[in-house]
N, C-alpha and C positions, 0 to 999 in steps of 0.2 A: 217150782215157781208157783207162786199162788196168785189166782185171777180173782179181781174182785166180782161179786153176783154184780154189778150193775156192768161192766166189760161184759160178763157172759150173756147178757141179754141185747147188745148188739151183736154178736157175732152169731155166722149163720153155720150151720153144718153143713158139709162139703156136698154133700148129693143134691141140699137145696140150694145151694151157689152156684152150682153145674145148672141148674137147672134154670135160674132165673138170668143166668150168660146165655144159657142155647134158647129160650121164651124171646131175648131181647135181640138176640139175633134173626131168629124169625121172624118177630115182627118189624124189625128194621127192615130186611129182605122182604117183607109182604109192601111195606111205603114205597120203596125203593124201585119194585117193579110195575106197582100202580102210577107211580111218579112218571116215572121212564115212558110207560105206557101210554099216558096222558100227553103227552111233554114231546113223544115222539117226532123226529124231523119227518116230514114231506120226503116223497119218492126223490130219488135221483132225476128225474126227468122231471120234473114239477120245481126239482130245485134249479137246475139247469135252462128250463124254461122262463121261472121268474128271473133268472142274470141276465136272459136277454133281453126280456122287456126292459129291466132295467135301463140297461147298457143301452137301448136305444131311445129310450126317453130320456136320458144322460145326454146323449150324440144330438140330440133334439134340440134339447135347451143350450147344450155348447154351441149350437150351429146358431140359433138364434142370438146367443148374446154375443158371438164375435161378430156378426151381420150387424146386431145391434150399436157396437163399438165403431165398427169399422165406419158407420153410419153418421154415427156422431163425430168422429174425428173426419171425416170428409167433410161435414158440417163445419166443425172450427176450423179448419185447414181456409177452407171458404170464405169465412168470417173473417179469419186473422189475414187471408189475402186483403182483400177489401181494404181493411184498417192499414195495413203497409201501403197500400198504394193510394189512398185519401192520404194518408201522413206526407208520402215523398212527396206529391203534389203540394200540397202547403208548404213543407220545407223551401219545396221549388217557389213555391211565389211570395213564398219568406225571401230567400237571399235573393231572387230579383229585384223586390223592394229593397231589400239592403245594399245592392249594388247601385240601383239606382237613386238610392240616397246619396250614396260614399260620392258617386259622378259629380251627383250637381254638388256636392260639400266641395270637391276637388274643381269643378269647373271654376265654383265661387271663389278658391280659393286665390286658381290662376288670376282670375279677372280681377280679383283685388290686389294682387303682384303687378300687373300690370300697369295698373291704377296708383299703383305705388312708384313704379319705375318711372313712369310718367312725370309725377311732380320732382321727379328729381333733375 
């Protein structure tokens, strides 16, 4: 089989293709442990440490916003008491006027039956 010169001038010979696989793996492995190095996690006890402040400044702010909630819904519970019991009141002195209308309509009614039976 015949290679043409422009094929044989990409292709490398095997000792320097060994050689630039094990060159590119060491320098991978040199990034890789600088990486690592750099990049490194915090102690076990410094990790374990920051969860709890975490967790308690978490515990913190849940505790304040259900106080905060709880707060405010005793607030509208308050408010919307209030409003139900201004409303039933008016209702109430709604239909007393309204009964007291229907009365004298029905009183008036009588007295004009009467008034009626009368000229007969």
């Amino acid at each position: 089989m015949r290679t043409d010169n422009r094929e044989m001038q990409y292709m490398m010979p095997a000792g320097q293709a060994t050689k630039s696989i094990v060159t590119g793996l060491l320098v991978g492995g040199a990034i890789g442990a600088v990486t690592m190095w750099l990049l490194a996690p915090q102690s076990g006890e410094e990790t374990r440490s920051q969860i709890r402040d975490k967790a308690a400044e978490l515990r913190d702010r849940t505790t304040e916003t259900v106080k905060d909630t709880v707060s405010q819904a005793r607030s509208r519970i308050q408010d919307l008491g209030g409003t139900v019991a201004e409303k039933a009141n008016d209702l109430k002195e709604r239909g007393k006027h309204i009964v007291s209308h229907q009365l004298d309509n029905v009183a008036q009614g009588a007295e004009n039956g009467k008034k009626k039976v009368n000229e007969y």
